[in-house]
Backbone as CSV, one residue per row, in Angstrom:
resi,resn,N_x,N_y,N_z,CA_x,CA_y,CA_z,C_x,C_y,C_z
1,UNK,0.836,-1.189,0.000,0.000,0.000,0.000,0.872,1.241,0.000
2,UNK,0.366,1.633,-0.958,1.479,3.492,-1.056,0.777,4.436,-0.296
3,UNK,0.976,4.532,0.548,0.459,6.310,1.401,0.647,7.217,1.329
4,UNK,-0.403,8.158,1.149,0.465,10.085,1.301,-0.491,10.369,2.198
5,UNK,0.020,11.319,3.061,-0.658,12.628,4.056,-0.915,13.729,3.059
6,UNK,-1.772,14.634,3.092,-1.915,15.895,2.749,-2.479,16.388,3.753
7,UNK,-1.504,17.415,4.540,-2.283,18.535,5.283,-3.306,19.392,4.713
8,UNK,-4.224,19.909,5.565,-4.901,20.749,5.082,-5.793,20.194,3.590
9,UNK,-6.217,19.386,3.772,-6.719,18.255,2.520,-7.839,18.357,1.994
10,UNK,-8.585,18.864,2.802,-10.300,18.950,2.997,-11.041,20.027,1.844
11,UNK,-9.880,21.090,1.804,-10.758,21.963,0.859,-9.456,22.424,-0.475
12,UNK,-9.951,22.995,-1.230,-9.418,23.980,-2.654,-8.549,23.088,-3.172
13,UNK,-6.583,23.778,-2.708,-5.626,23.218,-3.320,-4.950,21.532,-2.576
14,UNK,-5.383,21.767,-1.599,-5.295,20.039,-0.566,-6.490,19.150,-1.265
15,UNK,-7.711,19.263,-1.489,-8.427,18.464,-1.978,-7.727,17.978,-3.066
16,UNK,-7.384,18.979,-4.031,-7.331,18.745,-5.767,-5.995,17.899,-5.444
17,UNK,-5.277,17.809,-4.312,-4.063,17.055,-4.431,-4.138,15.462,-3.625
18,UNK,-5.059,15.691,-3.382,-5.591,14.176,-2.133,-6.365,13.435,-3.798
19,UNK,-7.075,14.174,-4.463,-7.708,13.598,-5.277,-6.587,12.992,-6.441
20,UNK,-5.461,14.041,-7.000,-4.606,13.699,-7.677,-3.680,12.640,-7.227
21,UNK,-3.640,12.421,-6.129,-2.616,11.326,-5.509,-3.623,10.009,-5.726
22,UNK,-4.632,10.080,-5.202,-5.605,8.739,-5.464,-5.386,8.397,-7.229
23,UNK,-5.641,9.149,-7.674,-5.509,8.573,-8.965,-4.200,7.993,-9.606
24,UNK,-3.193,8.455,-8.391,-1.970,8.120,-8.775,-1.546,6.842,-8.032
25,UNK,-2.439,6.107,-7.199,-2.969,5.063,-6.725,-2.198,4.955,-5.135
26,UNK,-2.485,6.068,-4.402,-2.215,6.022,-3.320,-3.056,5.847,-2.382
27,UNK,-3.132,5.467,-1.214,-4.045,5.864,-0.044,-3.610,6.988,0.588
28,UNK,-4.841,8.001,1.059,-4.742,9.265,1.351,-4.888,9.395,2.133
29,UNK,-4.624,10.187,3.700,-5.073,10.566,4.846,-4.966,11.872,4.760
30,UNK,-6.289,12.165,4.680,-6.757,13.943,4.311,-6.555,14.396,5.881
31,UNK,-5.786,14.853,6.123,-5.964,15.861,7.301,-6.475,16.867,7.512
32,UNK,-7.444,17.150,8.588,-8.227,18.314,8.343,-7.952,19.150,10.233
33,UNK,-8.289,19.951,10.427,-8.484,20.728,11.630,-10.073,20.863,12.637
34,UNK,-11.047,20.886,11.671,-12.104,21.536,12.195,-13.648,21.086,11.231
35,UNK,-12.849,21.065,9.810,-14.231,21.077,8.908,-14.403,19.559,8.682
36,UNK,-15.063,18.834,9.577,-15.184,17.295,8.855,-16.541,16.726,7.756
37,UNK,-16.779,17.915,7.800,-18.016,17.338,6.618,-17.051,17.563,4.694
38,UNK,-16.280,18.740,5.169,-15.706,18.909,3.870,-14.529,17.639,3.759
39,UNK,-13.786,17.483,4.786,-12.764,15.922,4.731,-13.631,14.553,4.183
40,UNK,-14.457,14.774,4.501,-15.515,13.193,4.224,-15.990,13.646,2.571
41,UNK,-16.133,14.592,2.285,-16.495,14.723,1.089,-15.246,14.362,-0.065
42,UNK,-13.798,15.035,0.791,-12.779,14.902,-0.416,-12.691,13.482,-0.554
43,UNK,-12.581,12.623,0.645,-12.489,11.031,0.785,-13.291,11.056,-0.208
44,UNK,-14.818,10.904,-0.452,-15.124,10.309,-1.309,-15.265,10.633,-2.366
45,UNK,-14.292,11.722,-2.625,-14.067,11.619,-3.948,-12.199,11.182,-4.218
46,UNK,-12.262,11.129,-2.965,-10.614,9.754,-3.176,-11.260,8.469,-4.084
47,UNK,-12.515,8.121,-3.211,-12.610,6.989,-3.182,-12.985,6.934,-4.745
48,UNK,-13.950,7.484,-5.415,-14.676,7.674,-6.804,-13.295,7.765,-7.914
49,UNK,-11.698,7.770,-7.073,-11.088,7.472,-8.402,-10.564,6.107,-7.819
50,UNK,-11.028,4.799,-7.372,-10.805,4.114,-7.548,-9.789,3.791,-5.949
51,UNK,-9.159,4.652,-5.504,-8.144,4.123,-4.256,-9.191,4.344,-3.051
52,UNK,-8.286,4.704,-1.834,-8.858,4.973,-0.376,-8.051,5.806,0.297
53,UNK,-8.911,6.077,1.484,-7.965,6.974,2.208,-8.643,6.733,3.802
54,UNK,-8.347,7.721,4.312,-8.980,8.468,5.564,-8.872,9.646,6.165
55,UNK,-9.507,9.897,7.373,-9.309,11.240,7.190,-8.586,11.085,8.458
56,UNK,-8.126,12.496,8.631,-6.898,12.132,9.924,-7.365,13.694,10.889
57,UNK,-7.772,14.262,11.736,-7.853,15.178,12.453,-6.504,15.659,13.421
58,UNK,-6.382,16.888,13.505,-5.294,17.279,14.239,-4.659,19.134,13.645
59,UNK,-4.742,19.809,14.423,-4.028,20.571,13.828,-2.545,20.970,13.587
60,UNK,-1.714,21.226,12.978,-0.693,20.883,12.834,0.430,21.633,13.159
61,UNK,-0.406,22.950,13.764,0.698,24.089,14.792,0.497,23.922,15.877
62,UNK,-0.289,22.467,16.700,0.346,21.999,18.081,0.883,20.589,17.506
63,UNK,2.541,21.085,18.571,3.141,20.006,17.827,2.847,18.051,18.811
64,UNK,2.040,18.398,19.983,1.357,17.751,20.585,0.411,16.516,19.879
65,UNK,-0.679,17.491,19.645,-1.478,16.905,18.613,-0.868,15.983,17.507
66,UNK,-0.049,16.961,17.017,0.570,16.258,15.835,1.014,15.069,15.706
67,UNK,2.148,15.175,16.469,3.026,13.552,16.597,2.018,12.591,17.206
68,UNK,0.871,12.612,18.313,0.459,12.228,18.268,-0.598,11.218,17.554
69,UNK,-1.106,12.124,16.684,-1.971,11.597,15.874,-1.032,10.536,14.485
70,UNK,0.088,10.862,14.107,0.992,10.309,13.139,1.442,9.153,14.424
71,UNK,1.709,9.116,15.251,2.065,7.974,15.930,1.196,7.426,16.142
72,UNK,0.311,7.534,16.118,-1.134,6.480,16.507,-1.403,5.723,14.977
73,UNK,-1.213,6.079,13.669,-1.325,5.795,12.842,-0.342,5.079,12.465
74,UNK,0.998,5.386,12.403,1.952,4.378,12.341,1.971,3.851,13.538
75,UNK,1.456,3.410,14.218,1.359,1.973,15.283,0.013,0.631,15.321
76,UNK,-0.865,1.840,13.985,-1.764,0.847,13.523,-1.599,0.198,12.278
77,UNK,-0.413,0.353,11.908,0.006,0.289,10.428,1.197,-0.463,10.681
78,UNK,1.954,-0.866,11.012,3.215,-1.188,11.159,3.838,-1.685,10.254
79,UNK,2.851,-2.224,8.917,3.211,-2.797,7.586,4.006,-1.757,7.001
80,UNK,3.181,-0.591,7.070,3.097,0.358,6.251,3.475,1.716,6.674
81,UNK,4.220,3.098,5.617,4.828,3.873,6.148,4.334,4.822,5.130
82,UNK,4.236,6.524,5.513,3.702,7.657,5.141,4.822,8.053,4.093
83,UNK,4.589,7.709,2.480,6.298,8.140,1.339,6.154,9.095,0.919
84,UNK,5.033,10.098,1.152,4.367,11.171,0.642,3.870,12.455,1.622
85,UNK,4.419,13.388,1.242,3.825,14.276,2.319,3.684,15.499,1.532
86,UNK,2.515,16.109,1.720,2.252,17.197,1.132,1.581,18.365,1.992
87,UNK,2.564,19.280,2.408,3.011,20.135,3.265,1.529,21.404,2.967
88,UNK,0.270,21.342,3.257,-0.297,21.986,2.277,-1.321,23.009,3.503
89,UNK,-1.317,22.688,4.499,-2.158,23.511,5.655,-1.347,25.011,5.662
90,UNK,-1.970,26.000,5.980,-1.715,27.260,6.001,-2.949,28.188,5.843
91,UNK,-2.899,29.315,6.493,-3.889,30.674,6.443,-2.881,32.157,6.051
92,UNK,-4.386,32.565,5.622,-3.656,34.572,4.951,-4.438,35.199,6.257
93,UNK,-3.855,35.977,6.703,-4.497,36.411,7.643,-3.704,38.316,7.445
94,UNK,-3.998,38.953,6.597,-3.620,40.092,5.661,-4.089,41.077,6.110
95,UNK,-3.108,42.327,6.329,-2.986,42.858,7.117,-1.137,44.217,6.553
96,UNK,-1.454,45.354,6.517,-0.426,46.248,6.632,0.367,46.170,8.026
97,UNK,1.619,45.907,7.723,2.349,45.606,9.130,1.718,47.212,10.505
98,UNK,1.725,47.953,9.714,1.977,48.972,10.763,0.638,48.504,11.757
99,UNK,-0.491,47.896,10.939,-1.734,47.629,11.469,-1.615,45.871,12.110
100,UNK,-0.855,45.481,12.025,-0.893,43.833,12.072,-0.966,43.157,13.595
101,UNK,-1.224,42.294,14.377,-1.363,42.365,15.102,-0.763,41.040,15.650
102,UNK,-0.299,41.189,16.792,0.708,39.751,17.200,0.087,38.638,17.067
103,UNK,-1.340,38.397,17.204,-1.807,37.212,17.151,-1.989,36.707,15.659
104,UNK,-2.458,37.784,14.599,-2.103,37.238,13.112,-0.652,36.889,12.744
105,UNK,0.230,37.815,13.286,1.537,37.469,12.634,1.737,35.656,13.382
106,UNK,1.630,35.444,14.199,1.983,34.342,15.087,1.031,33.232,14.530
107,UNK,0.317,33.243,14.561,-0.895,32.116,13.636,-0.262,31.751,12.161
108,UNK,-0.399,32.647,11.436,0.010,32.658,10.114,1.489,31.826,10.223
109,UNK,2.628,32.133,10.784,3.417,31.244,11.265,3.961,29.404,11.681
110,UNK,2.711,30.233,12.775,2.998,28.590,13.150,2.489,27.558,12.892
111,UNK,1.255,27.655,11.985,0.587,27.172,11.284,1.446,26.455,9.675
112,UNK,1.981,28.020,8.889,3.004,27.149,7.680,4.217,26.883,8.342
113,UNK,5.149,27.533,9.178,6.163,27.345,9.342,6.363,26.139,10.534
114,UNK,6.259,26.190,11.852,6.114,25.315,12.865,5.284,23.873,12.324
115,UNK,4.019,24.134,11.483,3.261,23.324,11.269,4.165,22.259,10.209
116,UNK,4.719,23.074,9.493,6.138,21.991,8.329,7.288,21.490,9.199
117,UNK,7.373,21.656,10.298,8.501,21.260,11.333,8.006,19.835,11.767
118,UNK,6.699,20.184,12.304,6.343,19.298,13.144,5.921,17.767,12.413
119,UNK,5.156,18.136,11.306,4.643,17.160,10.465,5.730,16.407,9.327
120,UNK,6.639,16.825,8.615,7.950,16.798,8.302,8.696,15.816,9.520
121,UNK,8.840,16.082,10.070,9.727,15.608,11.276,9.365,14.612,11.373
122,UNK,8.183,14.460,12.035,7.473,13.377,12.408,7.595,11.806,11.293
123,UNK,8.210,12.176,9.845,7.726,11.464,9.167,8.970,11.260,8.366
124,UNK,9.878,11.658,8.370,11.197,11.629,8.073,12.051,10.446,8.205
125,UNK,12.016,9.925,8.781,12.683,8.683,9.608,12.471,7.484,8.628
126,UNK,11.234,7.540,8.980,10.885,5.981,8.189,11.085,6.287,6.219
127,UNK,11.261,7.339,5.934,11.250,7.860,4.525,12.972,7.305,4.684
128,UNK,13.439,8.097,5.510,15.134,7.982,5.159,15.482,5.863,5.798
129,UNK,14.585,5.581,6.524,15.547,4.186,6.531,14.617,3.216,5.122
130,UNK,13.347,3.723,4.450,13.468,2.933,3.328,13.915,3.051,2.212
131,UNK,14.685,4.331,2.572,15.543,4.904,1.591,14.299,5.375,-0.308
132,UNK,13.226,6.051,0.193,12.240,6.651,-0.389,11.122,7.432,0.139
133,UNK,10.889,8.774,-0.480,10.084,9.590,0.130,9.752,10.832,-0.668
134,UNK,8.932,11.499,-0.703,8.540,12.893,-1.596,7.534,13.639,-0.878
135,UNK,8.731,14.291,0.137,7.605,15.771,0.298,7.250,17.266,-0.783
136,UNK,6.728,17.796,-0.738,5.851,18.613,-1.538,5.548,19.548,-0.098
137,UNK,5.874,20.748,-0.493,5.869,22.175,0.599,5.058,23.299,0.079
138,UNK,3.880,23.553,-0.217,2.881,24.682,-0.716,3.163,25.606,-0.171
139,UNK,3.800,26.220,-1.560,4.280,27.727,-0.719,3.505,28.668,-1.547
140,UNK,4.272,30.160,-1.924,3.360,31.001,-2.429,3.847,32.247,-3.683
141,UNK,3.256,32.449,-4.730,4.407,34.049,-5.210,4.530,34.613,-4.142
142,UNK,3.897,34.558,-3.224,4.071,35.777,-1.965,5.526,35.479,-1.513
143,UNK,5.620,34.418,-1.378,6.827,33.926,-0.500,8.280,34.262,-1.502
144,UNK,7.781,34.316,-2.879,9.213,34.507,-4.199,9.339,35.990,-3.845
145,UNK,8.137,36.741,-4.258,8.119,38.072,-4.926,7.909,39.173,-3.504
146,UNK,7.092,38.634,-2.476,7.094,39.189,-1.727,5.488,40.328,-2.400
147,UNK,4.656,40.532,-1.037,3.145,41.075,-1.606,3.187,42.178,-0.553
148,UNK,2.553,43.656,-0.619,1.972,44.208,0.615,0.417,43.558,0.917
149,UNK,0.935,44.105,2.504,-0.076,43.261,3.307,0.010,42.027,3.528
150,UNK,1.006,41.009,3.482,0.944,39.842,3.418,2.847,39.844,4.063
151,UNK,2.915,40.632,4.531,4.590,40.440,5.381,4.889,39.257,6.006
152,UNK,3.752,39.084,6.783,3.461,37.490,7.907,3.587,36.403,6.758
153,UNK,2.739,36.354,5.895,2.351,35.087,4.927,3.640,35.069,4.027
154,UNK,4.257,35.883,3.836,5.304,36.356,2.824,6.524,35.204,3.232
155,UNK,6.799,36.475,5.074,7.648,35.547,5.813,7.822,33.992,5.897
156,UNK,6.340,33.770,6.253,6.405,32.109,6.174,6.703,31.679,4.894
157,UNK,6.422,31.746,3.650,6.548,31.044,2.738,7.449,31.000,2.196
158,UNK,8.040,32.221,2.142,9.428,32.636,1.998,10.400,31.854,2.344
159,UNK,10.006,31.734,4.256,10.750,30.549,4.804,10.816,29.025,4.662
160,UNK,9.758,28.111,4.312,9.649,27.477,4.044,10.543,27.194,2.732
161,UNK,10.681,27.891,1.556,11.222,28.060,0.375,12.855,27.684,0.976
162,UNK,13.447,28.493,1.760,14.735,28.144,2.099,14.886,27.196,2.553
163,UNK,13.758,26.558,3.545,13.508,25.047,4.132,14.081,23.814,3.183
164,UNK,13.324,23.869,2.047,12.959,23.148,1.489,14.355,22.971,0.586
165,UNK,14.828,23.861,0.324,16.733,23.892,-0.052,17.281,23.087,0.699
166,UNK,17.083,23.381,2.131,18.215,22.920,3.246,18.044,21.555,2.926
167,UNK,16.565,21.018,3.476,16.125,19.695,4.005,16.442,18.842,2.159
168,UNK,16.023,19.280,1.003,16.445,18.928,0.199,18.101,17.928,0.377
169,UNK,18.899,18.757,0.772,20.480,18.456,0.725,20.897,17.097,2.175
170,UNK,19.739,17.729,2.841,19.876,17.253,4.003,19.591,15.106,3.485
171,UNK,18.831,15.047,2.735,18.120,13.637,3.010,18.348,13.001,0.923
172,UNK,18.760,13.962,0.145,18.906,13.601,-1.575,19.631,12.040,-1.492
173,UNK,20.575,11.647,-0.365,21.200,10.526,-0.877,20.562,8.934,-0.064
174,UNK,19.315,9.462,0.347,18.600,8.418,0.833,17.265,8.579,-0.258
175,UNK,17.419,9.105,-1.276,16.275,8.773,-2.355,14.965,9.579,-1.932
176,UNK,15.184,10.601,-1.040,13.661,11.452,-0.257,14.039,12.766,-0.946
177,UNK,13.151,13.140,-2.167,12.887,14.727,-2.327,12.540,15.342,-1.872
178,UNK,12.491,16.612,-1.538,12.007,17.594,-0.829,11.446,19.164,-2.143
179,UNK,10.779,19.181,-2.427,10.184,20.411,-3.546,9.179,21.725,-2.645
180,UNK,9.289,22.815,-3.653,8.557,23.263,-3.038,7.587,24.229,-4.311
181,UNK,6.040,24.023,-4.063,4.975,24.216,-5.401,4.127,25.724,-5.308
182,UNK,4.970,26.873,-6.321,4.161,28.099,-5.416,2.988,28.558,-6.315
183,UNK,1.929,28.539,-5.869,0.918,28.988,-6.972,0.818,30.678,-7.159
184,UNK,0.184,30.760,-7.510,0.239,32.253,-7.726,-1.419,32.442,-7.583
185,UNK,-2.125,33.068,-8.013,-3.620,33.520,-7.770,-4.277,32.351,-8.467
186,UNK,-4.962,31.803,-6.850,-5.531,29.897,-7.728,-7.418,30.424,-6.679
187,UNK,-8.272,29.921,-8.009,-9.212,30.111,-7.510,-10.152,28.929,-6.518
188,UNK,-9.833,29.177,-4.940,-9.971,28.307,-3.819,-11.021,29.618,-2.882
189,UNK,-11.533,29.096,-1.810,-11.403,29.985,-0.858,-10.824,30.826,-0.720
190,UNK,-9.656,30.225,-0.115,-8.530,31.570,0.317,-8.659,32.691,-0.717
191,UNK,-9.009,32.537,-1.698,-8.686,33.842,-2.646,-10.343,34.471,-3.031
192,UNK,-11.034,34.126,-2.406,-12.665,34.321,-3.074,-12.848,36.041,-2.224
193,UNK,-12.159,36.358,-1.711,-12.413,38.058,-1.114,-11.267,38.800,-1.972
194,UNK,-10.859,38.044,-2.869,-9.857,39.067,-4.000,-10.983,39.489,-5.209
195,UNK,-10.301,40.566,-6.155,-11.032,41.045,-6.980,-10.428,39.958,-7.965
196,UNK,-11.444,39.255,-8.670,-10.488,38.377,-9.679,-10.441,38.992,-11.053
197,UNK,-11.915,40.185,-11.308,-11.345,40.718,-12.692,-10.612,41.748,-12.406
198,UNK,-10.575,42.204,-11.359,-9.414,43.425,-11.553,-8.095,42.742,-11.543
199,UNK,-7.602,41.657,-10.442,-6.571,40.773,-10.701,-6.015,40.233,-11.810
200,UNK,-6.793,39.545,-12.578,-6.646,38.786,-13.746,-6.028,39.642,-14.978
201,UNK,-5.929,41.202,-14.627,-5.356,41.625,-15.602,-3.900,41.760,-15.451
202,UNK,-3.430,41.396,-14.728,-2.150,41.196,-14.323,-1.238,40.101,-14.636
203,UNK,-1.956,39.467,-14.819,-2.008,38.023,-15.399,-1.566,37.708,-16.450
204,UNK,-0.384,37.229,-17.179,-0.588,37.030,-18.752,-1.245,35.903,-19.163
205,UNK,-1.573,35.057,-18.475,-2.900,33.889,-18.896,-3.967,34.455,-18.703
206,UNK,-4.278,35.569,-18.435,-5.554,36.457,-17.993,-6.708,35.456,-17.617
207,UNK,-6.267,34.957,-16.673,-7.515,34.012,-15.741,-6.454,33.683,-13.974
208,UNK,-7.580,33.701,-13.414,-6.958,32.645,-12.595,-6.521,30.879,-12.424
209,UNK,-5.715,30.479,-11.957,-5.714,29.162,-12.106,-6.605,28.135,-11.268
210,UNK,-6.686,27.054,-11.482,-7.374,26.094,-11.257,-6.609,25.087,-10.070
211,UNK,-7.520,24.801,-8.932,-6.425,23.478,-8.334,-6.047,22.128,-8.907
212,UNK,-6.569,22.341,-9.383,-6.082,20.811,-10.287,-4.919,21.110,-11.290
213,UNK,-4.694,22.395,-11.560,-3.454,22.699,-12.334,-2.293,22.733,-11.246
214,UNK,-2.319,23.229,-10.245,-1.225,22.907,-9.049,-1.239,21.264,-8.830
215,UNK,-2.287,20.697,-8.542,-1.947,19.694,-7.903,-1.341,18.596,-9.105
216,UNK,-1.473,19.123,-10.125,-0.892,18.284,-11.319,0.682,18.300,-11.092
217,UNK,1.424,19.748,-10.879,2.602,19.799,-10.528,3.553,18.540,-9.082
218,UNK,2.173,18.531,-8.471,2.464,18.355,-7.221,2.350,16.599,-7.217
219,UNK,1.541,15.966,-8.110,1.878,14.349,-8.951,3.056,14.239,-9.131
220,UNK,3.361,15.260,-10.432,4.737,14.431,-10.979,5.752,14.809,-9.663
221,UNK,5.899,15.365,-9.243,6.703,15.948,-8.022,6.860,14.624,-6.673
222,UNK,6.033,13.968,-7.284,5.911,12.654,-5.715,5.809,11.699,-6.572
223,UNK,5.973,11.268,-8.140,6.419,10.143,-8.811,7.982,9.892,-8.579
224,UNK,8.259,8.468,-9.361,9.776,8.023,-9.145,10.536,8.716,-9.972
225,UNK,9.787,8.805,-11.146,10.483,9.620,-12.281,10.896,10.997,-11.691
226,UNK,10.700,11.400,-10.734,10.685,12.884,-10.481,12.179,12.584,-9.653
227,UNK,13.073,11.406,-9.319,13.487,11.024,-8.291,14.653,12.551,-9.045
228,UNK,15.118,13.015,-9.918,16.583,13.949,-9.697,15.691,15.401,-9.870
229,UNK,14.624,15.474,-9.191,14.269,16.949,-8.756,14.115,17.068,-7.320
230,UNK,15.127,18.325,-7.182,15.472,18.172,-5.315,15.521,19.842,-5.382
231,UNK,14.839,20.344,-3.830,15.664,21.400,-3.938,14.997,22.482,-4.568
232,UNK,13.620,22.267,-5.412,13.283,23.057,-6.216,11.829,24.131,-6.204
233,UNK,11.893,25.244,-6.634,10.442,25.552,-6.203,9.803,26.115,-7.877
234,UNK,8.700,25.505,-7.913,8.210,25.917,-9.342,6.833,26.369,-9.030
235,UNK,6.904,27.574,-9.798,5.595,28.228,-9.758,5.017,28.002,-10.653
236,UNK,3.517,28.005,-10.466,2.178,28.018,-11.066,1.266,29.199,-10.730
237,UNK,1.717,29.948,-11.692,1.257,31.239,-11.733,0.600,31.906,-13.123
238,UNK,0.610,31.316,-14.128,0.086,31.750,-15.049,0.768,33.103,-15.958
239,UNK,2.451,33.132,-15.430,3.416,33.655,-15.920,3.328,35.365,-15.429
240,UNK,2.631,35.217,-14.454,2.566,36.775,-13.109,4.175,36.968,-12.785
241,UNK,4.733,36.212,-12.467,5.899,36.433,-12.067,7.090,35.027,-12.212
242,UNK,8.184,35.655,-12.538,8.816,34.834,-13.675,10.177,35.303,-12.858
């Protein structure tokens, strides 16, 4: 049985990638925080391409919760080990610094940044002694290009981006990639309080993108064939920023 985690799984760009991994014949454990009617929905549309999954609860900026819940799962599994991780939980919580407020900057944080520590970590081990593994780190243009109002979200993704260099170098000769997938304006939630026709002109695909166009990146990125891409961050942006 091939396994992937996707944080944050339940809705937009985590669904379209829980769904793309099923078809790529994995079992999925959609992790979700809070919304379990939307996790049960992506499952079954895991299930409608043919694989399985489950859903996994926990949020992933207590690092409590976390290991917990991944240790309870690998101790019911013992066959079987997590080769896939797709780093994909995170919030915008946007905001002009001068106006920003400690509890957004700190959320926004520990949520992408702490939250890729904890879940990463947790799952590392058994990737490096079977000597195979492909994490996937959802980051952002924010995090390349840098956005106003988005300093906090910037920071994190930003950081993560250098992460994903390090830990890359850190684990390449035990066969575990490490990538990192930045979309640019993808039409999910998170982006439904943006102007999309005033946006879209910014755009040289003059649309926004689709999750299923990220999570396509984010397939070949956790195939074998992908095994000499390390290290790397490719945007899906619709050629906004280059």
């Amino acid at each position: 049985m091939k396994v992937a985690l996707v944080t944050g799984g339940s809705r937009g760009i985590g669904r379209a990638c829980s769904v793309k991994l099923a078809e790529q014949g994995y079992y999925v454990l959609i992790n979700y925080q809070s919304n379990e009617a939307e996790a049960l929905n992506t499952l079954a549309m895991v299930r409608e391409k043919g694989s399985d999954g489950e859903i996994i609860k926990f949020n992933v900026a207590d690092c409590e919760a976390t290991e917990s819940a991944i240790t309870a799962w690998q101790e019911a599994h013992k066959d079987e080990y997590i080769e896939v991780l797709v780093n994909n939980a995170g919030i915008r919580r946007d905001q002009i610094m001068v106006f920003m407020t400690n509890e957004d900057w700190r959320n926004v944080i520990d949520i992408t940044v702490n939250g890729f520590l904890y879940v990463t970590r947790a799952l590392l081990q058994p990737m490096v002694r079977k000597k195979f593994g492909r994490i996937v780190n959802m980051v952002s243009l924010s995090g390349l290009k840098g956005l106003p109002g988005q300093t906090n979200y910037s920071l994190a993704k930003g950081g993560i981006i250098a992460a994903t260099k390090a830990l890359a170098q850190e684990v390449a000769k035990k066969n575990v990639t490490v990538n990192a997938v930045a979309p640019g304006f993808i039409r999910t939630d998170m982006t439904k309080d943006l102007d999309e026709a005033e946006l879209k002109k910014q755009i040289p695909a003059n649309r926004f993108g689709e999750p299923e166009e990220v999570a396509a990146v984010v397939g070949f990125l956790c195939t074998k064939e992908a095994a000499y891409v390390t290290g790397q961050t490719i945007s899906v942006n619709g050629g906004l920023y280059t």
